[in-house]
Legacy VTK file of the C-alpha trace (Angstrom):
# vtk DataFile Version 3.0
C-alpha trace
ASCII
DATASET POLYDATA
POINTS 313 float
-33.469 -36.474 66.410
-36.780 -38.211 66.570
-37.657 -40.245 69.860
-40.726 -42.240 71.005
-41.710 -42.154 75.067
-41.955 -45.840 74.888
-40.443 -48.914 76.741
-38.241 -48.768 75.832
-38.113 -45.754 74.144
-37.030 -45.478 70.471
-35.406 -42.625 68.721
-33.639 -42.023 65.219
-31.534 -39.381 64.344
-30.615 -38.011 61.100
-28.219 -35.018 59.944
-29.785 -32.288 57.916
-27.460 -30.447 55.696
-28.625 -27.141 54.161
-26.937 -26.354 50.709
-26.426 -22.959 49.865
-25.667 -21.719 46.360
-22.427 -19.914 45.535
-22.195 -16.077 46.042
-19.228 -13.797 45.174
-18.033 -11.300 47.877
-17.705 -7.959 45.914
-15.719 -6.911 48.879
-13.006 -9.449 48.670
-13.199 -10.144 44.763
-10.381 -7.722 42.422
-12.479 -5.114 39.890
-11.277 -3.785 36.464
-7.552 -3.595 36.546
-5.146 -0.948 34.111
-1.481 -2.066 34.730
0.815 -0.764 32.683
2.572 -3.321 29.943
5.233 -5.636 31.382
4.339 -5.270 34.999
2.652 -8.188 37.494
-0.948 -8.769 37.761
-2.846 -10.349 40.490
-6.444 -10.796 40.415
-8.778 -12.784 43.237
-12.081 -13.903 43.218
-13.576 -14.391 46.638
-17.260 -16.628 46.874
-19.252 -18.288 49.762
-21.581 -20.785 49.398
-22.531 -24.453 50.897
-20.735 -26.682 49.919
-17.550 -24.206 49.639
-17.527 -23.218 46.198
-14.618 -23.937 43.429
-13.254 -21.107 41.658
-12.481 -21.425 37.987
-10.758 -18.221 35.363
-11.155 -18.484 31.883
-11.172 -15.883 29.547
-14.424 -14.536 27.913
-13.267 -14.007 24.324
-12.451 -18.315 24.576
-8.489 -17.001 24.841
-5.542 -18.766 26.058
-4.370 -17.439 29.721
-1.009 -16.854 29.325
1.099 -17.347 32.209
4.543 -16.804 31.293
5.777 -19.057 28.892
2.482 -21.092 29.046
-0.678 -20.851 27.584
-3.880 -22.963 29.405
-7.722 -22.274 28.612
-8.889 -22.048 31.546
-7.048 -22.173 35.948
-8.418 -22.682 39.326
-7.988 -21.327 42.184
-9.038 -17.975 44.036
-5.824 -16.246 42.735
-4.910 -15.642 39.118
-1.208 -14.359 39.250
0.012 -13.261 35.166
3.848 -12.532 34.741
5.229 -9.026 32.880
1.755 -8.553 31.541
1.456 -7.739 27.598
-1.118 -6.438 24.819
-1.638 -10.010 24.482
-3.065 -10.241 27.583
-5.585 -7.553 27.545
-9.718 -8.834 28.012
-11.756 -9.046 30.172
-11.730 -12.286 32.710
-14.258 -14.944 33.868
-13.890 -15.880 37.596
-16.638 -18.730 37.570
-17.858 -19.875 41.120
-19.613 -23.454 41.428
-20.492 -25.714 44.512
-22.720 -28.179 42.850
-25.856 -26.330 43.494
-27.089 -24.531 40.821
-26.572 -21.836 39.901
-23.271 -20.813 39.330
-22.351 -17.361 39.529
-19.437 -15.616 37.805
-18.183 -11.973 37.700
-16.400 -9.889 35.087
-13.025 -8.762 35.154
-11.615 -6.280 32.688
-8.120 -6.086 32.339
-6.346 -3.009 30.624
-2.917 -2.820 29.852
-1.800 0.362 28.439
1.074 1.171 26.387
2.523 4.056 24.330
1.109 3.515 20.228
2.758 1.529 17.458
2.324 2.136 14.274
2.578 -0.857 11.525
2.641 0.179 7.973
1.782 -2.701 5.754
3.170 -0.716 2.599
5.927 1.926 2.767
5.977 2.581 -1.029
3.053 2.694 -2.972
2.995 3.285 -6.576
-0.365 4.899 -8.483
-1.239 6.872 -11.995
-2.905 10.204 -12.084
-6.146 10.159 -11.718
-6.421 7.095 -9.580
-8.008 7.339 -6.417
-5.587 5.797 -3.530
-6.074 4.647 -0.156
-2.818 4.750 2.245
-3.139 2.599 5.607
-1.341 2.647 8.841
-2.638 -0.147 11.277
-2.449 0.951 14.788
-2.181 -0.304 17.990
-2.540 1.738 21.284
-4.032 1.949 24.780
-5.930 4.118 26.041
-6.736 5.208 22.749
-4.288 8.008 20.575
-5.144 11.073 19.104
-4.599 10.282 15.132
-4.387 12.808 11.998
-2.704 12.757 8.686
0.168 14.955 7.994
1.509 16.113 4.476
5.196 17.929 3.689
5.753 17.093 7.675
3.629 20.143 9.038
-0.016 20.627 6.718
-2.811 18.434 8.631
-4.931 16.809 6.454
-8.758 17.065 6.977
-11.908 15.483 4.746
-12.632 17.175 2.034
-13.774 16.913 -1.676
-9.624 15.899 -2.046
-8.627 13.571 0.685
-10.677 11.761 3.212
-9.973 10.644 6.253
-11.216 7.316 8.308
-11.127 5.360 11.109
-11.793 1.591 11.593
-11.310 -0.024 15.323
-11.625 -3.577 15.663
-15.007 -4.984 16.696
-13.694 -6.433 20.216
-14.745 -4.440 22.616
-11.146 -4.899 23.998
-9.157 -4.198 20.988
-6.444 -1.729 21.095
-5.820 -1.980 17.142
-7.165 0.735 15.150
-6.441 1.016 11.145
-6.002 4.857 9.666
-6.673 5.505 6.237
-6.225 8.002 3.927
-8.463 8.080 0.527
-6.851 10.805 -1.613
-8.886 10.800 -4.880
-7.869 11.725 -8.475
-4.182 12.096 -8.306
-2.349 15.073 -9.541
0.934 15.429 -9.834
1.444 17.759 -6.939
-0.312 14.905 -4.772
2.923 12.815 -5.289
5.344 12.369 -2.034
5.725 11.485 1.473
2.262 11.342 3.905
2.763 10.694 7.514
0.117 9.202 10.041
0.664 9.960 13.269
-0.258 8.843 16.755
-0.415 10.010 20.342
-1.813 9.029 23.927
-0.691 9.603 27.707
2.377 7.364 27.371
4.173 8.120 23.935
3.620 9.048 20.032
4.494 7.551 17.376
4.521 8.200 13.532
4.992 6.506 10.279
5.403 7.518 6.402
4.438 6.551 3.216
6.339 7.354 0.010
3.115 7.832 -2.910
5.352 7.637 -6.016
3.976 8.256 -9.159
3.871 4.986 -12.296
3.153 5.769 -15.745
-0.538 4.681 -16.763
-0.830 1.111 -19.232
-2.108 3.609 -21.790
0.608 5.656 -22.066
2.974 3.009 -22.129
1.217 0.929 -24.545
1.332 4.109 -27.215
4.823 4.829 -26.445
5.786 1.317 -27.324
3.646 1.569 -30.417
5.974 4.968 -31.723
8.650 3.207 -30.984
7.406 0.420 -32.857
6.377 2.989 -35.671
10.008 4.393 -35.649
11.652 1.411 -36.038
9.689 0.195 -39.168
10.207 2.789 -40.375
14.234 3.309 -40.091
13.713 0.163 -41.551
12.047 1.355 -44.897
15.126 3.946 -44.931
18.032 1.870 -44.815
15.978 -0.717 -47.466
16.087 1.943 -49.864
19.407 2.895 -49.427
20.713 -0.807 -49.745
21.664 -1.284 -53.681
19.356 -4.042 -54.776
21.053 -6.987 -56.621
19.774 -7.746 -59.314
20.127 -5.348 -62.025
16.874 -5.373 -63.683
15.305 -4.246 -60.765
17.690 -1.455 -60.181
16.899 -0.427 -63.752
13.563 -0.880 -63.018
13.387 1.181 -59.744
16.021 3.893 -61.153
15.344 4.553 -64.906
11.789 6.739 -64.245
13.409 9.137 -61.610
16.709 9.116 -63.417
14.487 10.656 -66.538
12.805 13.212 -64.860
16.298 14.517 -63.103
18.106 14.356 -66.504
15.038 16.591 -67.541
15.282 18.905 -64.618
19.011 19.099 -64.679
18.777 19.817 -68.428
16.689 23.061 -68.106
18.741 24.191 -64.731
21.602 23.970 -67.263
20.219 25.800 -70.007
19.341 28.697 -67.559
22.946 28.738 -66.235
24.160 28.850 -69.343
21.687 32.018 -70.071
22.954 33.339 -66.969
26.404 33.393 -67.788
25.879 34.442 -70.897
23.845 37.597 -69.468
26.980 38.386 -66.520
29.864 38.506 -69.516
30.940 42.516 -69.459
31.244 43.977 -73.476
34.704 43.239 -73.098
34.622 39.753 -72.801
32.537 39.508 -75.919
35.220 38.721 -78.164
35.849 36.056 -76.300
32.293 34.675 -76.267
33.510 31.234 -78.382
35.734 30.408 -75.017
33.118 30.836 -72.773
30.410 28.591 -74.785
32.912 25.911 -74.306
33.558 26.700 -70.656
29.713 26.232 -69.881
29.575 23.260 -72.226
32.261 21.752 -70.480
30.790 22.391 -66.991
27.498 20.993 -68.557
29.095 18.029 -69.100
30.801 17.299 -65.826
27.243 18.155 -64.121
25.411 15.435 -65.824
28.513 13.058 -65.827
28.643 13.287 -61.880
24.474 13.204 -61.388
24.773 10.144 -63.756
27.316 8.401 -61.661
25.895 9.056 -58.477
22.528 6.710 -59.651
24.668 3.962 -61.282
LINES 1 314
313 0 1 2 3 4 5 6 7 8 9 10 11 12 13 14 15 16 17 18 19 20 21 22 23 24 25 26 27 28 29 30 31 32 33 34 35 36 37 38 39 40 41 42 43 44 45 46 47 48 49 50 51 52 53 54 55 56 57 58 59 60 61 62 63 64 65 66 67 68 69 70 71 72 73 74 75 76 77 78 79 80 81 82 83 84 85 86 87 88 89 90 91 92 93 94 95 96 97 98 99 100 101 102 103 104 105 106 107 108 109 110 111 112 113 114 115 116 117 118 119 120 121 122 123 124 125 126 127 128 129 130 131 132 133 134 135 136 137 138 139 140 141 142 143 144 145 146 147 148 149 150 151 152 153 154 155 156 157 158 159 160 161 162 163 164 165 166 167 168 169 170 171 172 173 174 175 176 177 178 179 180 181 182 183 184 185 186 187 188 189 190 191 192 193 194 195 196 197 198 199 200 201 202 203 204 205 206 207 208 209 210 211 212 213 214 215 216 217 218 219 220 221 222 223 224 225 226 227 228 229 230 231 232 233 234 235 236 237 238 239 240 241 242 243 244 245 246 247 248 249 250 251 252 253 254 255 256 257 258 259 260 261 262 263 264 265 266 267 268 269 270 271 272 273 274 275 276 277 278 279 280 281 282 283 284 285 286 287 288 289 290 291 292 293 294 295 296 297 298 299 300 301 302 303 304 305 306 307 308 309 310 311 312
């Protein structure tokens, strides 16, 4: 109030209000939470200030807050109650104090939910060649982090080394709880064909999961396989053309007549020299009879080139 000792006397008065910037009370404000999955949450965020401050929660990865079966960006109030908390839920949380008077203040809430692993396996069955180089992947998810290896033939931990190799690739969120495990097995044998397991533990649970590596024949191979069987088939078909009698007779003749000469030749001398061998086997006895058995072999001649003459007509 301002007043003048005069006559009368005069005064004004005028209210002074002094403004005060917001200021979170660590005291009364919720810090990093872990909850396990599927239980209630509450989180507050206390702040003084002149004019009393407003308290807003958002999310600091720009996430829907899920409450329930609803999903806002962003809710006011000192309290921020979440329902059977999931994965889904999991970040950190923006409790953002204003009053008008800058400047605002906010604080950082982490919220962990933890859970026992789960393992997704985007291929069960993966086929590869030998000497490929293959890379088997499990995608994890887990919190607080799992202790992960690579199992072969259900007990034989696999390490790196100059065959397999082992890695590890966590998302880039600072609060991701997905992890993907890989396995780089390089130039496939055939022993390196069968099941590989990746497995997962933590404080709350394991987990595994397998992959069947079965083995596909390489294009090459099947590509020259095709062409022998290609190869085959012409040629069964070059068989069975010759043995098919052709129709006209001229070319019969034609085809037959030089080979038939040359057999009739052959078959001519091989008779001669049974004939000599006969001849040769008869016993002095039989000599008298020698005129009979000149006609025997002549005979037999005769039916030998009869029948080889038939069988070419």
């Amino acid at each position: 109030m301002c007043q003048l000792n005069t006559a009368p006397m005069i005064s004004q008065t005028r209210h002074l209000e002094v403004v005060v910037p917001p200021s979170i009370n660590e005291k009364q404000t919720s810090s990093d939470q872990n909850v396990r999955e599927g239980a209630d949450v509450n989180l507050r965020c206390n702040a003084s200030g002149s004019p009393k401050p407003t308290i807003k929660w958002r999310r600091e990865d720009d996430k829907d807050i899920i409450l329930g079966s609803k999903r806002v960006p962003s809710i006011e109030g000192e309290f921020l109650k979440l329902k059977r908390t999931s994965r889904l839920s999991m970040g950190a949380y923006l409790c953002i104090a204003s009053n008008g008077v800058l400047p605002s203040v906010s604080k950082r809430i982490m919220l962990n939910v933890l859970f026992a692993p789960m393992i997704l396996i985007p291929s069960q069955l993966i086929g590869a060649s030998t000497g490929e180089d293959v890379t088997l992947v499990c995608n994890l998810e887990s919190y607080p982090r799992s202790v992960t290896y690579w199992v072969i033939a259900r007990d034989i931990v696999i390490i790196t080394n100059n065959k397999y190799k082992v890695m590890y690739e966590p998302s880039d969120l600072p609060a991701s709880y997905k992890t993907k495990m890989k396995l780089l097995i390089r130039d496939l044998r055939p022993q390196d064909f069968g099941s590989y397991t990746c497995v997962a533990k933590n404080s709350l649970g394991e987990t595994e999961g397998t992959i069947k590596l079965y083995e596909k024949p390489r294009l090459g191979i099947a590509d020259s396989t095709e062409y022998h069987y290609t190869e085959t088939k012409v040629k069964e078909n070059e068989i069975t053309s010759e043995e098919i009698r052709p129709v006209a007779d001229n070319i019969k003749l034609e085809r037959k007549e030089p080979r038939q000469e040359t057999e009739r030749q052959q078959m001519k001398a091989n008779i001669q020299h049974t004939a000599i061998t006969k001849i040769d086997e008869l016993s002095p006895s039989t000599s008298a009879t020698f005129e009979k058995s000149l006609f025997i072999i002549a005979a037999y001649s005769a039916y030998l080139l009869h029948h080889h003459f038939v069988r070419y007509v």
